[in-house]
C-alpha positions as CSV (number, residue, x, y, z in Angstrom):
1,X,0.0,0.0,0.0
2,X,2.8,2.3,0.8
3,X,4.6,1.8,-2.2
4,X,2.2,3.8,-4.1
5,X,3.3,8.1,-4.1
6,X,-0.5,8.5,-3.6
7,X,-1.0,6.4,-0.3
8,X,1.8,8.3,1.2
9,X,0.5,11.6,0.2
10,X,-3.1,10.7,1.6
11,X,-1.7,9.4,4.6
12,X,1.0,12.6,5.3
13,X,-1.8,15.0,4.5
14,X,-4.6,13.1,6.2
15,X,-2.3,12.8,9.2
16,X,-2.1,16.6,9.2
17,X,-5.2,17.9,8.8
18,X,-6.5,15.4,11.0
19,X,-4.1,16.9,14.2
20,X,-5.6,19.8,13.0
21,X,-9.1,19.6,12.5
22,X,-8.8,17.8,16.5
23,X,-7.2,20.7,17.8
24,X,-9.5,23.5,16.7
25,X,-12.9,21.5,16.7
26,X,-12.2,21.4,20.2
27,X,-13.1,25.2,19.9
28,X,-15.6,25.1,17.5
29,X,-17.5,23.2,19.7
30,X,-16.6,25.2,22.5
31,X,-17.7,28.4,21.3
32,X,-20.8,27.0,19.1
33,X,-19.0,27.4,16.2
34,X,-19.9,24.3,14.1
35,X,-23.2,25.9,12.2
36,X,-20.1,28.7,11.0
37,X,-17.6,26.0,9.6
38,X,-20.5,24.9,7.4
39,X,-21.3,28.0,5.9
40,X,-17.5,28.7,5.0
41,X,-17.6,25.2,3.4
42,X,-21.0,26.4,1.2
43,X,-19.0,30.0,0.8
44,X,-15.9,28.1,-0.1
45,X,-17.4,25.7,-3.0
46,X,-18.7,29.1,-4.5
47,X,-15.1,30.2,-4.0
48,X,-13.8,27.2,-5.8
49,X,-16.4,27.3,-8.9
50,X,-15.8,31.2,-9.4
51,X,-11.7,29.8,-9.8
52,X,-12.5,27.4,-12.0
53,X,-14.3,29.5,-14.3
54,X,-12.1,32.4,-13.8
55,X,-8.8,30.2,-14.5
56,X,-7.0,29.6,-11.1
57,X,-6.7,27.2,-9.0
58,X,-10.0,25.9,-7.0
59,X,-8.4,25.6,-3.6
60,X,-7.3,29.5,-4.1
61,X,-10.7,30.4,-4.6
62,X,-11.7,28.1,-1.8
63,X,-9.3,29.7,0.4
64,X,-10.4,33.5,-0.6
65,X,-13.9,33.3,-0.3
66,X,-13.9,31.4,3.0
67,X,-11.4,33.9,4.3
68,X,-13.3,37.0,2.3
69,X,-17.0,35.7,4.7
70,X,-14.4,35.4,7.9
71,X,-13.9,38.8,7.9
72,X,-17.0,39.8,7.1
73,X,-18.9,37.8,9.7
74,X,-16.1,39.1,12.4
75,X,-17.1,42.6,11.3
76,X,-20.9,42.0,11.6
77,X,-20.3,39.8,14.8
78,X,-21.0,36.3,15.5
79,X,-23.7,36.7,17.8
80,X,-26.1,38.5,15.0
81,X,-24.5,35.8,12.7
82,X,-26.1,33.4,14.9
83,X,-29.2,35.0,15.0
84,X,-30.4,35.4,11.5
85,X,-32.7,33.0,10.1
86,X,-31.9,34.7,6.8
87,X,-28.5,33.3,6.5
88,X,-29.9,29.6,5.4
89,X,-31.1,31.2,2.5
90,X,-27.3,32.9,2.0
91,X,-26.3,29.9,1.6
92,X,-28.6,28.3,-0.1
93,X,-27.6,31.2,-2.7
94,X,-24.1,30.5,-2.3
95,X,-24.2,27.0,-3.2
96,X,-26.3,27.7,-6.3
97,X,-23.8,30.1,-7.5
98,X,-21.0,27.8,-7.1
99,X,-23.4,24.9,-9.4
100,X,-23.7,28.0,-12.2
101,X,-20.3,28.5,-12.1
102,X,-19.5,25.1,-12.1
103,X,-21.9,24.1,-15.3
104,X,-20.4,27.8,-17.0
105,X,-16.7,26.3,-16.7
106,X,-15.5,23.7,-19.1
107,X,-12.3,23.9,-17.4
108,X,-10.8,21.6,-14.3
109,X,-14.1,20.5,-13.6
110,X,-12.9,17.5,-12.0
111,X,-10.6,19.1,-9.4
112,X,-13.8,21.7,-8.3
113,X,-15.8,18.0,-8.3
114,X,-13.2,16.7,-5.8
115,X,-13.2,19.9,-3.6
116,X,-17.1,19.2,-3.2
117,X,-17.0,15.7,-2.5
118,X,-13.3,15.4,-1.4
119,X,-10.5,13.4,-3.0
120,X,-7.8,12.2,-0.9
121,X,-6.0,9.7,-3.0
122,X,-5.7,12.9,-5.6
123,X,-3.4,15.3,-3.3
124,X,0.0,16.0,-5.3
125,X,3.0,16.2,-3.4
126,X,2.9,20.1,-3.9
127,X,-0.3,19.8,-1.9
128,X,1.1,18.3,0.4
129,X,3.8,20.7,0.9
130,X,0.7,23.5,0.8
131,X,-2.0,21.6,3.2
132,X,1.3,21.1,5.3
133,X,2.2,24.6,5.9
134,X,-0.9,26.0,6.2
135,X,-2.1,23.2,8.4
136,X,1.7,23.6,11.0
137,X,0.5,27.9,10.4
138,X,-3.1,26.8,11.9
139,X,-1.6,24.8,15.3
140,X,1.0,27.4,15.6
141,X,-1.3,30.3,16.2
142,X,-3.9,28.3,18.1
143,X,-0.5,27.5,20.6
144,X,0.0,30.8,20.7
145,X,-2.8,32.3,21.6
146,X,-3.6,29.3,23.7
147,X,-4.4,31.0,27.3
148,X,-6.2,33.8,25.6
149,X,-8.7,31.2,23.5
150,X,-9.1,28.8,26.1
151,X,-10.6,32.0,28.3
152,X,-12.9,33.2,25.9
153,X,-13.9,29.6,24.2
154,X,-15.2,27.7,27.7
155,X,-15.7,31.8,29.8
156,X,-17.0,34.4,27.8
157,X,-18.7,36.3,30.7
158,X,-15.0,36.3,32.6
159,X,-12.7,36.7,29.1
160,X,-15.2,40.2,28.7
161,X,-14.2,40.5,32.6
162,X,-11.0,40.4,32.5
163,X,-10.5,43.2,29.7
164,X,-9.3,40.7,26.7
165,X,-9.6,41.5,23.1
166,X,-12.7,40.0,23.1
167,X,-13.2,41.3,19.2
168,X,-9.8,40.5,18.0
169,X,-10.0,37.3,19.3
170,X,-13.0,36.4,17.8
171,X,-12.2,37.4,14.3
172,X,-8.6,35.7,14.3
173,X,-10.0,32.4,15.4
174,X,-12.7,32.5,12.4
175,X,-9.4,33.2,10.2
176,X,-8.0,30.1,11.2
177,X,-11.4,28.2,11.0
178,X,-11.5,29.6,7.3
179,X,-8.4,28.2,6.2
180,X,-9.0,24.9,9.0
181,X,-12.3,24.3,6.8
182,X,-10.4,24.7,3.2
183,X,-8.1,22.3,4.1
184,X,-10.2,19.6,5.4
185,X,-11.8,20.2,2.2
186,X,-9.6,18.4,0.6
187,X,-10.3,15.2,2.8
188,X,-14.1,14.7,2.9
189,X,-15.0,17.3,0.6
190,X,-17.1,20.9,1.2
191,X,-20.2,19.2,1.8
192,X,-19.0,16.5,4.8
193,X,-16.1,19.3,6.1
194,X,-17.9,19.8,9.3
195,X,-17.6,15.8,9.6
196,X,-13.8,16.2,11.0
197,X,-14.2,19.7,12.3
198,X,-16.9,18.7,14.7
199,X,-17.4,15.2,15.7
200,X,-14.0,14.1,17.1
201,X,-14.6,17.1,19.2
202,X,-17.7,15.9,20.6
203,X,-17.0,12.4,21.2
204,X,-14.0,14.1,23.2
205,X,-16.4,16.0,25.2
206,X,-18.0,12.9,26.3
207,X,-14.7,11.2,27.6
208,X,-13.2,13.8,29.3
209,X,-13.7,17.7,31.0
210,X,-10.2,18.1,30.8
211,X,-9.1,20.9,27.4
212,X,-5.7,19.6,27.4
213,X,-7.2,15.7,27.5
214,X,-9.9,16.8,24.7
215,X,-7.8,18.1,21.9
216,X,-5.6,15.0,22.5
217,X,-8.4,12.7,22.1
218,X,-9.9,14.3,19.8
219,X,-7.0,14.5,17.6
220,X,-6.5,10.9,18.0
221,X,-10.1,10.1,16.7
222,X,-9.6,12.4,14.1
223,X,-6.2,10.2,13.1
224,X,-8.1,7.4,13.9
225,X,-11.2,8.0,11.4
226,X,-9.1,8.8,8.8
227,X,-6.3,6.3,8.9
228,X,-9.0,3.4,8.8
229,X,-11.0,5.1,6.5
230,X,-7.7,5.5,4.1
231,X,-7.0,1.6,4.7
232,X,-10.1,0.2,4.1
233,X,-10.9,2.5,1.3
234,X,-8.0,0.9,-0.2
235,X,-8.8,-2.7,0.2
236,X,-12.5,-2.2,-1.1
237,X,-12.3,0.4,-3.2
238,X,-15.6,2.0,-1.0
239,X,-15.6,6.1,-0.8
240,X,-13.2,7.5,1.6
241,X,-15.0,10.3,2.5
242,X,-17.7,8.2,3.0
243,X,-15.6,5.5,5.5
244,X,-14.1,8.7,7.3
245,X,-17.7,9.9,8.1
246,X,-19.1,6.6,9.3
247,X,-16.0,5.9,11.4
248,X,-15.9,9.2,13.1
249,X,-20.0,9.0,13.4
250,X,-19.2,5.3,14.8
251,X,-16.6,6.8,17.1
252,X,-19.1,9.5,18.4
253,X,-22.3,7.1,19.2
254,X,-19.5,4.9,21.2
255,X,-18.1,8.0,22.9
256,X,-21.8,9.0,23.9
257,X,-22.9,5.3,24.7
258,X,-19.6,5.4,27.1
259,X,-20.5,8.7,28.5
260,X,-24.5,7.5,28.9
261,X,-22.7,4.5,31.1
262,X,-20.9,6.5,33.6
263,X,-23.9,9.2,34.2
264,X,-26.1,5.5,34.9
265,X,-23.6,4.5,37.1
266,X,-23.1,7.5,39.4
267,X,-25.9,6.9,41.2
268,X,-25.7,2.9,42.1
269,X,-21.7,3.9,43.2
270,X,-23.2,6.8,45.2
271,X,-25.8,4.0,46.8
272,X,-23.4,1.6,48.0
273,X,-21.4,4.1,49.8
């Protein structure tokens, strides 16, 4: 399996993304974040059809719109964001542009199709080299500004409190969640990106309170999900992004079934004593 330049570029990239995607769905989740990461996924696919039809590469367009809607939904605030019904039909609109682009364009087709639906085993070693950057860029920051994050992710009301860049904080994190979400992109595709940006973060939240402990575990699903789904894929010729969905969904019910257990269990413990 490894003797083939395209199993080692899935699995390098995959490896990646995956730390990364565990790392900062840790926040998404924290700051209810997850209904965003799918709209820059729908903004993004428009992205990628407008680059097609324009002449450029489709992950460049991915990777300007979702960044274009990052800043303009940290100018118009997240809250407000949050609170318009009106932004369903946004992207509704979005993802019908990115179709009339798409059927205008006679050009790269294929490589916009396997942005949508993802295409692993088609990463180049120059994507590598590009998903790896960007992807090391993403964790560095998120290190960085660690402290700061972790106070205004999981204690708003105290970050405010404390006198923190509230704002600033805000908008840089949905920079990083932009170019988080084009990245996965490339894995699962625009329309199951939320897949890795979301649920190895929850089934971390069910194992553990700790932040530390839930990006680590939810980094190692993440690897986990992806690594299987790669292997398998490969052995049955099934849909990757399909296998990395159902394993991570698999991993999530178990997580939650494990979680379900202990709550159940509290109370007969609590009993006997």
């Amino acid at each position: 399996m490894f003797h083939f330049d395209f199993m080692q570029h899935a699995f390098i990239a995959g490896t990646i993304v995956s730390i990364m995607c565990g790392v900062i769905g840790v926040y998404v989740i924290a700051r209810n974040s997850s209904f965003i990461a799918h709209t820059f996924s729908h903004i993004g696919f428009s992205g990628s059809a407008f680059a097609v039809y324009m002449g450029f590469s489709p992950l460049n367009g991915f990777l300007l719109f979702t960044i274009a809607s990052a800043l303009a939904i940290g100018q118009m605030g997240v809250k407000v964001f949050k609170r318009e019904v009106s932004i369903s039909v946004v992207l509704s609109v979005f993802l019908g542009l990115g179709l009339l682009f798409l059927s205008l364009s006679t050009k790269n087709a294929n490589s916009m199709t396997s942005l949508l639906f993802g295409n692993i085993l088609g990463i180049s070693s120059n994507d590598v080299w590009q998903i790896s950057l960007l992807s090391l860029l993403v964790i560095l920051l998120l290190t960085l500004g660690y402290k700061m994050l972790n106070f205004d992710s999981f204690d708003h009301v105290g970050a405010q409190a404390a006198g923190l860049p509230i704002r600033l904080i805000s908008i840089s994190f949905l920079l990083l969640l932009a170019v988080a979400t084009t990245e996965a992109s490339q894995m699962v595709g625009a329309l199951l990106v939320f897949t890795l940006m979301t649920t190895p973060a929850s089934a971390a939240r069910n194992l553990t309170h700790s932040i530390g402990r839930m990006i680590l575990i939810s980094s190692l699903i993440a690897l986990v999900g992806v690594w299987v789904g790669l292997v398998v894929g490969y052995y049955t010729n099934l849909p990757i992004s399909f296998l990395i969905t159902a394993i991570e969904g698999l991993l999530y019910f178990i997580s939650l079934g494990w979680k379900t257990l202990k709550e159940r269990m509290k109370p007969i413990e609590a009993t006997a004593v």
